[in-house]
N, C-alpha and C positions, 0 to 999 in steps of 0.2 A: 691366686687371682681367679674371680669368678669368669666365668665365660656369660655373653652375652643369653645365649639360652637358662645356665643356672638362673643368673638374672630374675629373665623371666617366669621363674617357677618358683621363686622366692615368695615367702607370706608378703613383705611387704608391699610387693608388685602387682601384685596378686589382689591384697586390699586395693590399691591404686588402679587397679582396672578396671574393676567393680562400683568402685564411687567415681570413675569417668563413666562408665556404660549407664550407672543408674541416674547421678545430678548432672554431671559434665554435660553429657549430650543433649537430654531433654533445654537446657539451657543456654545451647551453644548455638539452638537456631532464633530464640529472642536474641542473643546480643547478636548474632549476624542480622539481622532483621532490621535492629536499630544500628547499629554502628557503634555499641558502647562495649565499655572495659568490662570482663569477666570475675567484675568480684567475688562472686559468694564463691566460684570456682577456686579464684587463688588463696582466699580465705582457707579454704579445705586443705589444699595443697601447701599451704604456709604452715597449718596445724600439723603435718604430718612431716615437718624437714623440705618437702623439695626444692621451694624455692631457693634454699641458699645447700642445696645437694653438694656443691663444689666447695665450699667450706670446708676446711679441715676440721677434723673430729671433734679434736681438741679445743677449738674455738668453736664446737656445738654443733658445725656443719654434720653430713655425712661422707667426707672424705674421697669424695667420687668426681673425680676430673680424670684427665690422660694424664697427667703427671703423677699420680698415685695407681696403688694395686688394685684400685677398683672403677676402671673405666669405663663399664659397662652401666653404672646403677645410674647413673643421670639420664645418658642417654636412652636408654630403655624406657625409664621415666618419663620424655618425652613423649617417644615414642605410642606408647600407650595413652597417654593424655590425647597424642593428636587423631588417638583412635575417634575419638569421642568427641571431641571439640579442638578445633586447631586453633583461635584462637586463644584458648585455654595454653596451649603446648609453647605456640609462637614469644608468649608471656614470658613463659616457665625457661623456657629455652634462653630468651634476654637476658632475664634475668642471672641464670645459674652462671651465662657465660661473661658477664659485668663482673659478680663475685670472683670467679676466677680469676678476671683481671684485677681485680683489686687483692688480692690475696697475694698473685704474682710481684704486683707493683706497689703498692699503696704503703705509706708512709706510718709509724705506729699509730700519730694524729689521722691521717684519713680513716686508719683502720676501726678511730672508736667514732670517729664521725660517722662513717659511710657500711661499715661491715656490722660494728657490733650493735645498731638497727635492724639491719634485716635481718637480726638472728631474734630478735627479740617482739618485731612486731612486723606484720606486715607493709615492706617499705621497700616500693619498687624503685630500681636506679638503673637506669640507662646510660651507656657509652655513645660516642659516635666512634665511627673509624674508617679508616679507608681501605676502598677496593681498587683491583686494578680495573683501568681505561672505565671509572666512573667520571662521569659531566658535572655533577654538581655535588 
């Protein structure tokens, strides 16, 4: 198991910090500016695995949730994206943890519905769920 530090000193992370510092951020004060979705950002991050990070390997993810020996590489992920753009991360972050759920739960049929999308093309999916003592 990588520790949170190897993580970070990984080539992939490492790419990942580099096209947040250099496109992420330059971009992340137009769509805070306007109020709009961080495409060209997730496009980036969809071309290099993260969106669907929490995907098992074997179904194309990269295998990185708490439930597996690599807990660290999503997270970290985040983390770095929100160096640079938090909306960018906020996205990323939805996302990986909908997969999750859906890997955990989802039915072979939701799985070619709902998973084997976002492994193939950029295709955000949202949950709802509840917190405690939330109002609405």
């Amino acid at each position: 198991m990588r520790t949170p530090v190897e993580v970070l000193e990984s080539p992939e992370i490492k790419e990942l910090e580099e096209l947040a510092i250099r496109e992420f951020r330059p971009r992340g004060r137009a769509y805070d500016e306007t109020c709009s979705m961080p495409m060209e950002n997730l496009q980036s991050v969809f071309e290099r695995g993260w969106l669907t990070a929490t995907a098992p390997k074997e179904w194309g993810g990269k295998g990185s949730n708490l439930d597996t020996d690599d807990p660290a590489g999503y997270l970290q992920a985040i983390r770095v994206i929100a160096r640079a753009c938090s909306g960018t991360a906020h996205c990323v972050q939805l996302q990986n943890h909908t997969v999750w759920l859906l890997v955990a739960l989802a039915t072979p049929d939701q799985r070619k519905r709902y998973i084997d999308p976002m492994l193939e093309r950029p295709f955000l999916c949202a949950t709802v769920g509840s917190e405690a003592k939330r109002r609405h």
